[in-house]
C-alpha positions in Angstrom: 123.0 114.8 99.6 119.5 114.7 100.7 117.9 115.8 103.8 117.9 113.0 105.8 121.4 111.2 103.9 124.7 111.1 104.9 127.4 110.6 102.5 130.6 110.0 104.5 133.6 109.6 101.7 137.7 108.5 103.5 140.1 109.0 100.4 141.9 106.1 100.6 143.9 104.7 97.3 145.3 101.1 97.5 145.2 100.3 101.2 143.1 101.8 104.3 144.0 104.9 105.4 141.7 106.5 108.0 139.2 103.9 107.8 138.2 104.4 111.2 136.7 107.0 109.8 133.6 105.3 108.5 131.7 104.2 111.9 127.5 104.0 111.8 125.9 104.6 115.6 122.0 104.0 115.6 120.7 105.5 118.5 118.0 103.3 120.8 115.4 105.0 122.7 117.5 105.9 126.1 117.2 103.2 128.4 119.2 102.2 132.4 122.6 103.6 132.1 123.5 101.0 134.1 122.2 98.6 131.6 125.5 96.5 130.3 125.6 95.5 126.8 125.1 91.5 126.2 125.8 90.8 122.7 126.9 86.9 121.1 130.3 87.7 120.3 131.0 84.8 117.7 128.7 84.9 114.1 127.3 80.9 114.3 125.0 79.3 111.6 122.4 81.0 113.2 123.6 84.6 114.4 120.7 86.6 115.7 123.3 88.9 118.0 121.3 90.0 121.2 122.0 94.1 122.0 120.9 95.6 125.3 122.7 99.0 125.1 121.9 102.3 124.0 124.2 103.1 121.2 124.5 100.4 117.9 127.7 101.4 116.7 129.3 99.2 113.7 133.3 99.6 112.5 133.6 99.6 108.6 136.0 99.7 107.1 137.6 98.6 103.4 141.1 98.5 101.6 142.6 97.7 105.0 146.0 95.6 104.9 149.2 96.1 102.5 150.8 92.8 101.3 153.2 91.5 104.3 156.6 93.4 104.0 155.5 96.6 102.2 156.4 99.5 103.8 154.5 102.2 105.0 154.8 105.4 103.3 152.6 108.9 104.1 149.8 107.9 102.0 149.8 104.0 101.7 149.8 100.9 104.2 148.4 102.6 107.4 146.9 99.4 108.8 148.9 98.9 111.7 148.0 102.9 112.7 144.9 102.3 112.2 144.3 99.5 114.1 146.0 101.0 116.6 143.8 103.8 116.5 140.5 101.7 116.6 142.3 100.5 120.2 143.3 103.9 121.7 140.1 105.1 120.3 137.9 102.9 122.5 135.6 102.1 119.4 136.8 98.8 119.2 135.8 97.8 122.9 132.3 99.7 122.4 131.3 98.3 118.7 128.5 95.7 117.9 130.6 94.4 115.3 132.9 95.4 112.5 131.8 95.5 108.3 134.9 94.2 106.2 133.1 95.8 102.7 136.2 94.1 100.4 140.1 94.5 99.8 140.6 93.0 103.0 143.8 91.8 102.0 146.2 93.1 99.1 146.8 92.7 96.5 145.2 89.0 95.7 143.7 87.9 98.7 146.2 84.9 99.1 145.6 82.6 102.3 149.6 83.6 102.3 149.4 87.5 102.8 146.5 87.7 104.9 148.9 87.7 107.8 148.5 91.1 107.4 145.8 91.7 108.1 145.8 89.3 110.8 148.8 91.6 112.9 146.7 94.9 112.8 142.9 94.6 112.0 142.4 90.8 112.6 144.5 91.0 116.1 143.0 94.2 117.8 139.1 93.4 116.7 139.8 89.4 118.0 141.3 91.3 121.2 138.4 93.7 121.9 136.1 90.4 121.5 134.1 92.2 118.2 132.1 90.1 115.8 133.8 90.1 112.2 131.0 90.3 109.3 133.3 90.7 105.5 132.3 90.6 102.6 134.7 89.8 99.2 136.4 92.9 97.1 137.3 92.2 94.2 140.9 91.6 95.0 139.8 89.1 97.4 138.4 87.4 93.5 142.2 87.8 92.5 143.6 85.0 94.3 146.0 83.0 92.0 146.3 80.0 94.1 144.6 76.8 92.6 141.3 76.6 94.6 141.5 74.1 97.2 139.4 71.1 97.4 135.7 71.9 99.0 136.3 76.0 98.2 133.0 77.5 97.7 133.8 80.9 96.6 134.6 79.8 93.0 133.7 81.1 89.9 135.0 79.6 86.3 138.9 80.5 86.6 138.6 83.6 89.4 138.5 82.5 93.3 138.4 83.9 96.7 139.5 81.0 98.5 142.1 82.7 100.8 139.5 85.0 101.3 137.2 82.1 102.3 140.1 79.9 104.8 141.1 83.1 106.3 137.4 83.7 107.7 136.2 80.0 107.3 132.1 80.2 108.9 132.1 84.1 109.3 131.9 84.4 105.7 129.6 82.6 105.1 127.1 82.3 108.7 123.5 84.5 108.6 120.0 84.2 109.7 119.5 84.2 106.3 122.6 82.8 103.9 122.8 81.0 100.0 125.8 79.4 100.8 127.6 81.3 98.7 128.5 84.4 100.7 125.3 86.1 100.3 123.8 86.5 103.8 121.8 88.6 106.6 122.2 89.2 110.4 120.0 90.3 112.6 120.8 92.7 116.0 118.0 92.6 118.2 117.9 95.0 120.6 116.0 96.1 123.7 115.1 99.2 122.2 112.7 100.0 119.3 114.3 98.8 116.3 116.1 95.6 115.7 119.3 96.2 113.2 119.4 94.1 110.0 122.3 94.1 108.2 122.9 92.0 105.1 125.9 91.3 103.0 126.2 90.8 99.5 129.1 89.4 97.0 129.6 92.0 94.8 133.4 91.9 94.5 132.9 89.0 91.8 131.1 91.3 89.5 134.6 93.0 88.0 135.0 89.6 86.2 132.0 88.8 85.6 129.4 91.3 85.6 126.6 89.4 85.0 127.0 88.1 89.1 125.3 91.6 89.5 122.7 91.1 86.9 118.9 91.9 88.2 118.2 88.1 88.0 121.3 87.1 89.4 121.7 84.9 93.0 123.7 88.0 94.5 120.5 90.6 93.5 117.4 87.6 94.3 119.0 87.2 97.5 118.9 90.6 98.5 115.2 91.2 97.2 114.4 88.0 98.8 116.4 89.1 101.9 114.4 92.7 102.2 111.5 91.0 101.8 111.5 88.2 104.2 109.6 89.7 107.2 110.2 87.1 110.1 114.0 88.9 109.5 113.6 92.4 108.2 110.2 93.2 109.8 108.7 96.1 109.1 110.2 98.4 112.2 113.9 97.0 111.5 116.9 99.8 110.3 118.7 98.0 107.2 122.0 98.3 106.6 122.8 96.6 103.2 126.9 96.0 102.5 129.0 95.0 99.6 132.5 96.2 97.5 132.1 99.5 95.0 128.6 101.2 95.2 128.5 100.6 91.2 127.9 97.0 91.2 124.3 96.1 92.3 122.4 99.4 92.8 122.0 100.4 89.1 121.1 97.2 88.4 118.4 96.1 91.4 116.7 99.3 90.8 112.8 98.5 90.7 113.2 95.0 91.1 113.8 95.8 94.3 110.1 94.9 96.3 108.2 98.1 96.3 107.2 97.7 100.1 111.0 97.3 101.6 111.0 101.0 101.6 108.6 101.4 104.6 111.2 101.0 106.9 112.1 103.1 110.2 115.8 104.0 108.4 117.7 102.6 106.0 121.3 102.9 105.4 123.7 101.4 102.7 127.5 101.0 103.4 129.2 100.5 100.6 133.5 100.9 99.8 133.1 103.1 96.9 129.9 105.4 97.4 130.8 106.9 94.2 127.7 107.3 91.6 125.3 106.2 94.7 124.2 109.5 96.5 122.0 109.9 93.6 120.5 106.6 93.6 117.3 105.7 95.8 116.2 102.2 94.6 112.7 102.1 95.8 113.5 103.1 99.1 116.6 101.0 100.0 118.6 104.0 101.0 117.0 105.9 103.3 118.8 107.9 105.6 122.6 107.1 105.3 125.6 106.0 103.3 128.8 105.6 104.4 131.3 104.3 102.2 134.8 104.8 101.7 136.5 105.0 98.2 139.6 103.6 96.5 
């Protein structure tokens, strides 16, 4: 762990357990306590979210919901107490938004079973008004369904179109957006730094690693993304998101752009931060990661 990292690790196996463990506050410089937060609380085509508070503080969360009907045991299926915990908590009613980093919804991401998550996560975040910002796990890319007509997340025989109804425009909306899942929002706040965070596909890349490939559309949109300075400018913290901390950092590396590490702070939330704490790729990680594995 370096000096200025944080490597924040919830053990979770198959489902989320304690996954409101993984929250990110940025700090602002201290402004009016009486000034109210006034934030777009919908993600649109064109999402620039507008923050006038003093703390930035993002849910994240992954593995969250068992398939409908399974039972809770000591270790497995905690998504109803953990939703419930986000409520009692207050960190629902205070967050900016909430990072879905992949398995959503076990065990195959069917339009079917995503009623599950839908009861716990999905009801108390739509209750507390927070913007939802996911990104596909690779059980999300296990749906067996036949994809529907006009699906965009597929990919040969593998698709994440459950994934894709369930969320419909939120998983696919950005400032900056392929059209493929692949995207970037920008927080702009009345303090010093605007928050960028940007999403990448990376839950495809079990079946096909080559969608994680340095020439790949998921890895060119993210150098393009970092490097696009009318919505990462140079003062912005980055917060950079996708499934299993594996997939894209070994393989970006120093085709990242050399200049996006001149940045305030940098942080990537990932669900597994296994093999990343070691990893720096030319300055993308900068002061934080905060991942949860399983």
């Amino acid at each position: 762990m370096g000096s200025r990292r944080l490597t924040w690790a919830a053990g979770a196996a198959l489902v989320a357990i304690l996954i409101i463990a993984a929250a990110l506050v940025w700090r602002s410089p201290p402004q009016d306590p009486a000034t109210e937060r006034t934030a777009q609380q919908t993600p649109t085509a064109t999402p620039t979210i507008h923050i006038d508070d003093r703390d930035l503080l993002l849910i994240v969360a992954g593995d969250i919901a068992c398939p409908p009907g399974t039972p809770s045991t000591e270790d497995t299926c905690h998504q109803a107490s953990t939703a419930d915990l986000l409520d009692r908590s207050g960190l629902a009613r205070r967050a900016i938004g909430a990072v879905l980093v992949g398995d959503i919804q076990y065990e195959s991401g069917r339009i079917d079973d995503f009623g599950s998550f839908q009861d716990s996560w999905g009801s108390t975040l739509a209750a507390a008004n927070v913007p939802v910002f996911p990104t596909p796990g690779n059980h999300e890319w296990y749906d067996p369904d036949p994809a529907p007509a006009g699906c965009r997340l597929v990919d040969g025989d593998h698709n994440a179109c459950g994934y894709e109804t369930f969320f419909g425009d939120r998983a696919f909306a950005g400032d900056v957006a392929d059209g493929v899942g692949n995207r970037g929002v920008r927080f702009d706040t009345s303090g010093r730094h605007p928050l960028v965070l940007v999403l990448v596909d990376a839950g495809r890349c079990e079946h096909d690693p080559s969608a994680c490939a340095p020439s790949s559309p998921a890895a060119s949109f993210l150098r393009s993304a970092l490097a696009d300075r009318s919505f990462n400018p140079p003062e912005a913290c980055v917060v950079v998101a996708w499934h299993q901390a594996e997939r894209l950092p070994q393989r970006v590396g120093e085709d990242v752009p050399p200049d996006s590490s001149s940045r305030a702070d940098e942080a990537v939330l990932t669900k597994d931060i296994q093999g990343l704490a070691d990893r720096d790729p030319a300055g993308v990680v900068r002061c934080a990661e905060i991942g949860l594995t399983g």
